[in-house]
Structures are given as C-alpha cells and as structure tokens.
C-alpha positions in Angstrom: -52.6 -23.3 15.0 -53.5 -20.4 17.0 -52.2 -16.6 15.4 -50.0 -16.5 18.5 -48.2 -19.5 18.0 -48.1 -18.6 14.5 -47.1 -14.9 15.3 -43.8 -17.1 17.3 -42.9 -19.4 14.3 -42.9 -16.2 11.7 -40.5 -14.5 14.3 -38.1 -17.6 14.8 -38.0 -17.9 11.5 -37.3 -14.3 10.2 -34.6 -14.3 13.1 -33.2 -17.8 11.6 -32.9 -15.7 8.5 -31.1 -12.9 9.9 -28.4 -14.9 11.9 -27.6 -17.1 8.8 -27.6 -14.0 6.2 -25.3 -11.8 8.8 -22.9 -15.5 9.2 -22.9 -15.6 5.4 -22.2 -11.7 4.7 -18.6 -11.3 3.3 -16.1 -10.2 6.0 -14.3 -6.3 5.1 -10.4 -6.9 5.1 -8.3 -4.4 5.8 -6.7 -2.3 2.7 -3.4 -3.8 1.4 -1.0 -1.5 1.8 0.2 0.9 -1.2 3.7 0.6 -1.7 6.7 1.8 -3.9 10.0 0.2 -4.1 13.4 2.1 -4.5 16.2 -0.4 -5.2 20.0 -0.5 -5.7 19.3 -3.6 -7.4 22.2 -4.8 -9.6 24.5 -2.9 -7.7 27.2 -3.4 -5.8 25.4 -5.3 -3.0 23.3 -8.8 -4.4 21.5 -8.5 -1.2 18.4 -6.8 -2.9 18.0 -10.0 -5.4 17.0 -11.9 -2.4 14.7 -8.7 -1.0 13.0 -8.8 -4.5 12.2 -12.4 -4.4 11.2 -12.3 -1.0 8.7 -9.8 -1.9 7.1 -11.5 -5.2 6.5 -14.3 -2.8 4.1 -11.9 -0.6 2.8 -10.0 -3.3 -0.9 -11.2 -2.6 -0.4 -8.6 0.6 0.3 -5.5 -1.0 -0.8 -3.0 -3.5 2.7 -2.4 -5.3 2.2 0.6 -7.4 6.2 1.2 -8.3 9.5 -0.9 -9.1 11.9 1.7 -9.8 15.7 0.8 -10.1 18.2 3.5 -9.0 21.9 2.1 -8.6 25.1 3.5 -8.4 27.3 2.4 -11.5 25.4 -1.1 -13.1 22.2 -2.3 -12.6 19.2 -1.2 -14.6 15.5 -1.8 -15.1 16.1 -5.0 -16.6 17.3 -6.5 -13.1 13.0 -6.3 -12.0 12.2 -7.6 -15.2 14.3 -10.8 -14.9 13.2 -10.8 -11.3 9.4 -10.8 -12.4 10.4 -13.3 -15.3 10.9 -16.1 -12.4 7.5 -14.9 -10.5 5.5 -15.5 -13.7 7.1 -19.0 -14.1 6.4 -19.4 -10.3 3.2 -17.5 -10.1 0.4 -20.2 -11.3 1.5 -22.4 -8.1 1.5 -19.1 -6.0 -2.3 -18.2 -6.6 -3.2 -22.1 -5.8 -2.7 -21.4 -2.4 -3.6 -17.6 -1.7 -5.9 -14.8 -3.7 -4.4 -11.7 -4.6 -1.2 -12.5 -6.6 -0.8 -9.7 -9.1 -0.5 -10.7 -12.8 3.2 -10.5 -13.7 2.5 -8.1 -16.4 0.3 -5.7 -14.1 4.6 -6.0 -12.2 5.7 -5.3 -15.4 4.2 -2.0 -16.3 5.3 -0.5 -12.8 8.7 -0.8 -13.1 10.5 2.3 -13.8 14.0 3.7 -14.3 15.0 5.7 -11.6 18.3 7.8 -11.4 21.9 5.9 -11.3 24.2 8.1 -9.8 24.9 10.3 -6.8 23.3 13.4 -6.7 25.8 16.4 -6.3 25.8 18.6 -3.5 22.6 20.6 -3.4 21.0 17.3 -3.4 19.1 17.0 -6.6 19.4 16.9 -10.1 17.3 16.3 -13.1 13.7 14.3 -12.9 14.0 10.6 -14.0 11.1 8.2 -14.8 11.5 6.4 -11.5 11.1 10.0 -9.3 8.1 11.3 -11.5 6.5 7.6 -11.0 6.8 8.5 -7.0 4.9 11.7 -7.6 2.4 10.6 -10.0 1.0 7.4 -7.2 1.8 9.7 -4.6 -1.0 12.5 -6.1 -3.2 9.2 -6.8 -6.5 10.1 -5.4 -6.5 7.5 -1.9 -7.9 7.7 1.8 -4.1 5.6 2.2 -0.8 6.6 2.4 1.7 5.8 -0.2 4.6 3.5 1.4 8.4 4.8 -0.1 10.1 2.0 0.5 14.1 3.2 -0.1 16.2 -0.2 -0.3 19.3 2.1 -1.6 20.1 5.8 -2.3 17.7 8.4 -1.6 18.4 10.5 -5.1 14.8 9.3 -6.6 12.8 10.5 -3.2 15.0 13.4 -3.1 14.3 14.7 -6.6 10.2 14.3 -6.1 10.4 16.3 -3.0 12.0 18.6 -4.3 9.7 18.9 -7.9 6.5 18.4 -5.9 7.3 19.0 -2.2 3.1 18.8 -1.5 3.5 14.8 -1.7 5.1 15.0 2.0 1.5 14.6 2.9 0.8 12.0 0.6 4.0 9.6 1.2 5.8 7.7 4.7 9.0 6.6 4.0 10.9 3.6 5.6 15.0 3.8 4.5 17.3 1.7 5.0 20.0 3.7 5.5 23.4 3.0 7.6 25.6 1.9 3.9 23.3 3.7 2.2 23.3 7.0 4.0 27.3 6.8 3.0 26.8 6.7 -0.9 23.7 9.3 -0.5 24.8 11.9 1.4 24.2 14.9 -0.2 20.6 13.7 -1.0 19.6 12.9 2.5 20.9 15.7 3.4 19.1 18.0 1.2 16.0 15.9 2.3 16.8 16.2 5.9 17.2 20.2 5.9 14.0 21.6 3.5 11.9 18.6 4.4 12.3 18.0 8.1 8.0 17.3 8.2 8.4 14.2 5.9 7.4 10.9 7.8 10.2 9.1 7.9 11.9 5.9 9.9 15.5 6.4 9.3 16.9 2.9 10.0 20.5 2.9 9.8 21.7 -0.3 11.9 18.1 -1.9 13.5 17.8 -4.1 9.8 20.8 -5.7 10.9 19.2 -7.6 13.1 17.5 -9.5 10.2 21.0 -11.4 9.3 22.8 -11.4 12.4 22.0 -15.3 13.5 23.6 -15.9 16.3 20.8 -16.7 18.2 18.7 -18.5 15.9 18.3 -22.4 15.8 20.8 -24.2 13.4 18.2 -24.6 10.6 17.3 -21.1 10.6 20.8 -20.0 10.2 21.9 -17.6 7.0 23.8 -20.5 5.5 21.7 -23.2 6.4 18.2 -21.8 5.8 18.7 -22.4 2.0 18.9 -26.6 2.2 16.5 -26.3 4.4 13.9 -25.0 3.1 14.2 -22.7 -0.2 15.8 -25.5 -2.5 13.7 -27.0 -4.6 11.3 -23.7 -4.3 10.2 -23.3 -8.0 12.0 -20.7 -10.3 13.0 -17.8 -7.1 14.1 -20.9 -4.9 16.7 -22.4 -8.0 17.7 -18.6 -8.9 18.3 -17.3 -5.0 21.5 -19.7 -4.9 23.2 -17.5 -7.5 23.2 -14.7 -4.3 25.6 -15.0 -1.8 25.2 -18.8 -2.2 21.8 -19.2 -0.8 23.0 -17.8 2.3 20.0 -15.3 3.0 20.6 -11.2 4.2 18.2 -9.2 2.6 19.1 -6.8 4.8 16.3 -4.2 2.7 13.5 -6.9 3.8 12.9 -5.4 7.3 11.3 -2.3 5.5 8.6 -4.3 3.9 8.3 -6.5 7.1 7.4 -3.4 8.6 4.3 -3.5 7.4 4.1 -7.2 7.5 3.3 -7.9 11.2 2.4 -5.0 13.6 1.6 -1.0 13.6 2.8 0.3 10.9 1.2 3.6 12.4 3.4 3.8 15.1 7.2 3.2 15.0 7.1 3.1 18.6 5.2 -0.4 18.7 7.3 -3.8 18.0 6.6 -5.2 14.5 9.0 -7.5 12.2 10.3 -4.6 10.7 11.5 -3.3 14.0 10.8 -0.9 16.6 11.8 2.9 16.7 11.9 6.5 18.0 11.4 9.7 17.3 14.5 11.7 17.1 14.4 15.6 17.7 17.6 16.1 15.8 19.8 14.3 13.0 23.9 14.6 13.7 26.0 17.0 11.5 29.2 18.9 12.1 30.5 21.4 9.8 34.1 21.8 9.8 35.8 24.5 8.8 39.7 22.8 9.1 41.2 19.7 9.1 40.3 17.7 11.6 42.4 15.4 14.1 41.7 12.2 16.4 40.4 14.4 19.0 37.1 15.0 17.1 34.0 12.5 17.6 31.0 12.5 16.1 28.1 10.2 15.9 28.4 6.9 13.6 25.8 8.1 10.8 26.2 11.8 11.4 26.3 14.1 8.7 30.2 15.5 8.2 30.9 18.6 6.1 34.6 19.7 5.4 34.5 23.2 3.9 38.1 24.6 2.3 38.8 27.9 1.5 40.3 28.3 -2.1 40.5 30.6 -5.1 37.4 32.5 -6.7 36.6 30.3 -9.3 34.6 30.5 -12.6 33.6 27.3 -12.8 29.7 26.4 -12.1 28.8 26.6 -8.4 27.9 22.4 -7.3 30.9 21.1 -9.5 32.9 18.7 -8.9 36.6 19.5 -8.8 38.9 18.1 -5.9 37.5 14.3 -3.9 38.0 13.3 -0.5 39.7 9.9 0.3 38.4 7.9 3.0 39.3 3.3 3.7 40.1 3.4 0.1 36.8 4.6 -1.3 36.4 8.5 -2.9 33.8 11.1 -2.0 33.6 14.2 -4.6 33.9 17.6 -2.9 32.3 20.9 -4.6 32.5 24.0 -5.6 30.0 26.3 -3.3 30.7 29.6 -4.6 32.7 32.6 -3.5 36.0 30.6 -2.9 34.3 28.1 -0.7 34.7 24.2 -1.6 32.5 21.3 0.3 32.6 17.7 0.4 30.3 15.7 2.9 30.9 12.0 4.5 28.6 9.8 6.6 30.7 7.3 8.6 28.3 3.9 8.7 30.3 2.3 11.6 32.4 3.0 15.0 35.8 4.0 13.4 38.7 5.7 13.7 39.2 7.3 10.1 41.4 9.2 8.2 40.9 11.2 5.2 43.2 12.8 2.3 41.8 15.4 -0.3 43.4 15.4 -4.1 42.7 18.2 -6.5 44.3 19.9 -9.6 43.4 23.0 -6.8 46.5 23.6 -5.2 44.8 25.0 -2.3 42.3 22.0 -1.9 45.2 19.1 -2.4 46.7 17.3 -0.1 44.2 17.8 3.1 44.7 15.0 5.9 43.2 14.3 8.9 41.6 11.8 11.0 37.8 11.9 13.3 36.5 9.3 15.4 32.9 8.1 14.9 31.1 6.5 17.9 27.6 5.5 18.6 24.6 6.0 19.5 23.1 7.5 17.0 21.8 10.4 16.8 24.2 11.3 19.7 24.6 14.9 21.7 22.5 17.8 20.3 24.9 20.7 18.1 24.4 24.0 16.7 25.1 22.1 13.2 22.3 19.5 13.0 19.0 19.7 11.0 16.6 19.4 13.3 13.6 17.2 12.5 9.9 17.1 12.6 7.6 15.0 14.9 7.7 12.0 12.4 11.2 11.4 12.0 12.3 8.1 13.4 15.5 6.9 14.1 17.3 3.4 15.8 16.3 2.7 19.7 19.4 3.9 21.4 19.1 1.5 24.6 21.6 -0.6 25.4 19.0 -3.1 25.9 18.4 -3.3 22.2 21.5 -3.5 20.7 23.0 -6.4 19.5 26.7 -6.6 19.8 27.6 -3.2 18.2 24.2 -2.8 15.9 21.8 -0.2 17.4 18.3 -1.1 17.6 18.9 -4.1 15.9 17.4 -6.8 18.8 14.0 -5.0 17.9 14.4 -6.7 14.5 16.3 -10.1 15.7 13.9 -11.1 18.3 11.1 -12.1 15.9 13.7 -12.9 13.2 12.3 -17.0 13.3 9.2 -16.4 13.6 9.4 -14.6 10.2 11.6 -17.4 9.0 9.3 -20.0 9.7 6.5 -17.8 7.7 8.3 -18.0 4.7 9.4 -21.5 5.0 5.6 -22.2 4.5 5.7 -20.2 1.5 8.7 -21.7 -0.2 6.2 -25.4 0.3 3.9 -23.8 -2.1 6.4 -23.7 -4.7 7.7 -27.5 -4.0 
C-alpha cells in the first residue's frame, strides 16, 4: 500500500470516528421549568383536586420547587399530602414510561403552609411558611426564572412582595384570577399599585376556555371524558371521580399548560395556556357616594366605596361595618381620620346591588346598585393603577371570546389537542 492511499484510509477513518462519536454525543434538553404552586385547594371550589392530579401526572416536565396551600376557610397542607399519597401509589408505573418523575417524598418536603384568610385592606399581613418558601426559591441562585403559579388568592405572593420586593426580578407570575380576583381584592390590589413592574399574566376569563365544551367531540366532553379515558387510571384516575363526578374543569390547569406547549416568553404567542396582551392600565373607580344603575365599570375592575364616619380610636385597617353583595359579604375598614373603605371586584357582566351593615350608625344601611360590563380592562380613568410593560391581561377581540368569556377561544381552540395528550398518559396508569 502506497503512504497516499494509506494517508486516505487514516482520514476516512478518523472522519468515521467523528460522525459516529458526534451521532452518539448526548443531545442538551432544554431546562424544565422552575415552578411554585399557590392553591385554594380544599376550599370552596374542588376544581383544584383535579389541577393537582393533572400536574403529578406531568411532573417529569417540571422542576416543582413549592406546594403551598392558601385557602379561604378549610383546606390545609394535608390536602397536597393526600394528593401526593395517590402519586406515590401511582408513581412506579409513571417512571416506566418517562424519566424525570420526582420521588414523592422529594413532593413532600416542598409542600408548605401558606396563609388561609383574606388579607385586610392594606393588602398584607403577617409572613406564613408558604410566602417565605416563595422568597427563599425565588433568591435561589438560577440563570431561570421562578414560575408563581397562583391557582387561588394572591395573599401568599402579596406578602413576599411586600417582605422582599427584590424577588420582582427573580419571579413571573401566571393568576388565575376572574373568582379569584373577587375573594382577593385587597391583596391584588396592594400588588397591583407598589408593584406595577412585576411580570404578570392576569387571566381572569381566558381559562374558561379549558371547560367550556361546546365544541369538542362527544368523547372529549367534561362529563364524558372520564369513561373514556381516566377510569381505570391507577390511584388519581379511581380518586378524580370523588370531584365533580369525574366531570373534568380544572379551570387552574391553563396556568401550567402555559408552559406546557408554546412561548412561555411571550404572552403574545398562542400556547395551551392561552394567548394574551399587555395592558397599560388595570380598572378601578373610587367612589366617594352611593352609587346607582347609572354607574358602569369594567367586569374585574377594582371598586372602592369610601364612607365618611366618626373619628374613631380603633386601629386604622380594622374591620368594622361589611358590604353585602348576591348574598355573599365583603368586610369594609377603618382608613383613618373618619374615612371607612371596603373594595369589590365584580367577576361577571351584572347588574348588582349592594347594602352596608355596621354597629356604625353612619356606615349602616348604605344601598345602591353599579353595572359591570366587559371588556376588560375597559376605558382608561384617573382611578386605575397603571401597570408596567409586563402586565398581561385577556385578549379583548371579539374574535376571541367565546360566548361571554374574554379571551377564552385562545384557550379552547387547542383544548383536544391537550385532551388527547393526557389521554395517553392516563394509558400508562391502566
């Protein structure tokens, strides 16, 4: 063999080499995404049983650094326990098909205890474990952003704003508000006025596009989706009938879809978790009267009654006359200096009317009425709080609602497609 031909062979060959070491080199995946969960779960609304589930079942995709429970009234920490209790029965058939499933007791040590009633009027009140577990992962040392993901009131993001305000630039937040917004008024809106610079997706109608089924094939219906193709699903498929019946909603699910199918980067873009857009102010009208049917404001606005009463010596942000509204009660405050607030988020088109009651003479016995239309943020008043350049809110086009639900075809148009996805799952478990 001549040293040319040889010379040829030695360079086929080390080029042989490189092509099969650079086809065998491990391929870089993408970061799972770090992410904290704020739930009302055990609270009034069994919806977020059925989110929870649906998340252990796509835990392999996601670095979940927090569990916290923060609901109104009952519910506690020991609702993500029993949760995680059917995962770990669940989870040795999960990691046959897919890497990544976190050990349940890794779930386990996350879970925290966040803060289980409405925060007064200034918006805040005392640290709780679930609101210092927010600031501890959001100071975590990370080229990523920390994912809030708020399934109920906002008291738990609220209080680690406002006891470590720096995280702003650690932290995006995707809320599902609408309901939500309702019960935590006063702590959006102290979030909403000294944090306007927080990254934020403010989704107060678009998740309804999750469960509204009109346009989905028969199997893929809420109340046919269980037979289908969750019974028989392991541990989560036998406990998810004791919500709602099987029928599914998991109307908190869009804010982890969100991150499940598009860019979560940009709100603007279509994803599973909806598409949105920035809003340059968020509705609030102060009132200084009683008002009548003549006054509209936005559905989801922030309203503010203010009532003039007797210097008091009670402590200013006490609560000491409510505020009646469709048979559920609002607390109104003392502000200081004879001046008495209570605020109200309407979460739907509605003609309402309200009635105050107080051992306050002066603050008893308010009526009126306001009418609340959408869309959403609607006209621009001296009153709002104006937000920053990553605040986004429901698509306001007509093209995207569905029926009366703003935004919420960004949602409903790929709701089957992320049916079907999950259906696959649930086969694992069989």
């Amino acid at each position: 063999m001549n040293n040319n031909i040889h010379s040829q062979l030695q360079l086929l060959f080390l080029l042989l080499i490189a092509i099969f070491t650079s086809c065998q080199a491990p391929q870089t995946l993408p970061p799972k995404a770090r992410i904290i969960i704020s739930s009302d779960i055990g609270g009034t609304d069994p919806d977020d049983f059925q989110s929870m589930i649906h998340l252990l079942m796509y835990a392999d995709l996601f670095q979940i650094e927090g569990l916290i429970a923060s609901p109104f009234e009952k519910g506690r920490k020991k609702d993500l326990l029993d949760m995680i209790d059917l995962y770990a029965q669940d989870f040795g058939q999960l990691k046959k098909h897919a890497q990544g499933f976190p050990e349940p007791d890794s779930l386990r040590n996350v879970c925290k205890q966040g803060l289980i009633s409405a925060a007064p009027y200034k918006g805040f009140d005392a640290p709780s474990e679930g609101s210092d577990w927010i600031i501890q992962c959001a100071q975590k040392a990370s080229d990523q952003p920390l994912w809030v993901l708020v399934w109920g009131g906002m008291e738990d993001l609220a209080q680690a704003l406002h006891d470590a305000p720096g995280i702003k630039e650690k932290i995006r937040v995707y809320w599902i508000g609408g309901p939500n917004k309702k019960w935590s008024i006063n702590a959006y809106a102290y979030i909403a006025e000294h944090h306007p610079d927080l990254w934020m997706i403010e989704a107060n109608a678009t998740y309804r596009g999750w469960f509204m089924d009109q346009e989905s094939s028969p199997k893929l219906k809420g109340d046919a989706y269980y037979d289908n193709y969750i019974q028989g699903g392991g541990a989560m498929g036998k406990a998810f009938k004791n919500y709602y019946g099987g029928d599914i909603k998991m109307g908190d699910t869009p804010s982890l879809a969100y991150l499940m199918n598009g860019d979560p980067d940009d709100p603007l873009t279509e994803s599973w978790g909806g598409s949105f857009r920035p809003i340059g102010h968020s509705s609030r009208h102060i009132f200084e009267r009683n008002t009548t049917i003549a006054d509209t404001v936005a559905a989801y606005a922030v309203l503010e009654w203010r009532f003039t009463g007797p210097e008091s010596a009670i402590p200013e942000d006490s609560a000491c006359f409510s505020l009646e509204i469709s048979n559920q009660i609002w607390p109104g405050y003392y502000l200081g200096n004879g001046i008495y607030g209570v605020r109200y988020s309407s979460k739907k088109p509605e003609i309402a009317s309200y009635a105050t009651a107080s051992a306050i003479p002066e603050l008893n016995g308010h009526t009126g009425q306001f009418v609340s239309t959408r869309p959403w943020p609607g006209k621009a008043c001296p009153d709002d709080y104006l937000s920053g350049t990553h605040w986004y809110g429901d698509r306001p086009e007509p093209e995207y609602f569905l029926e009366n639900q703003q935004g919420a075809k960004t949602v409903s148009r790929y709701r089957e497609m992320f049916l079907l996805d999950w259906a696959k799952r649930w086969e694992w478990l069989k």
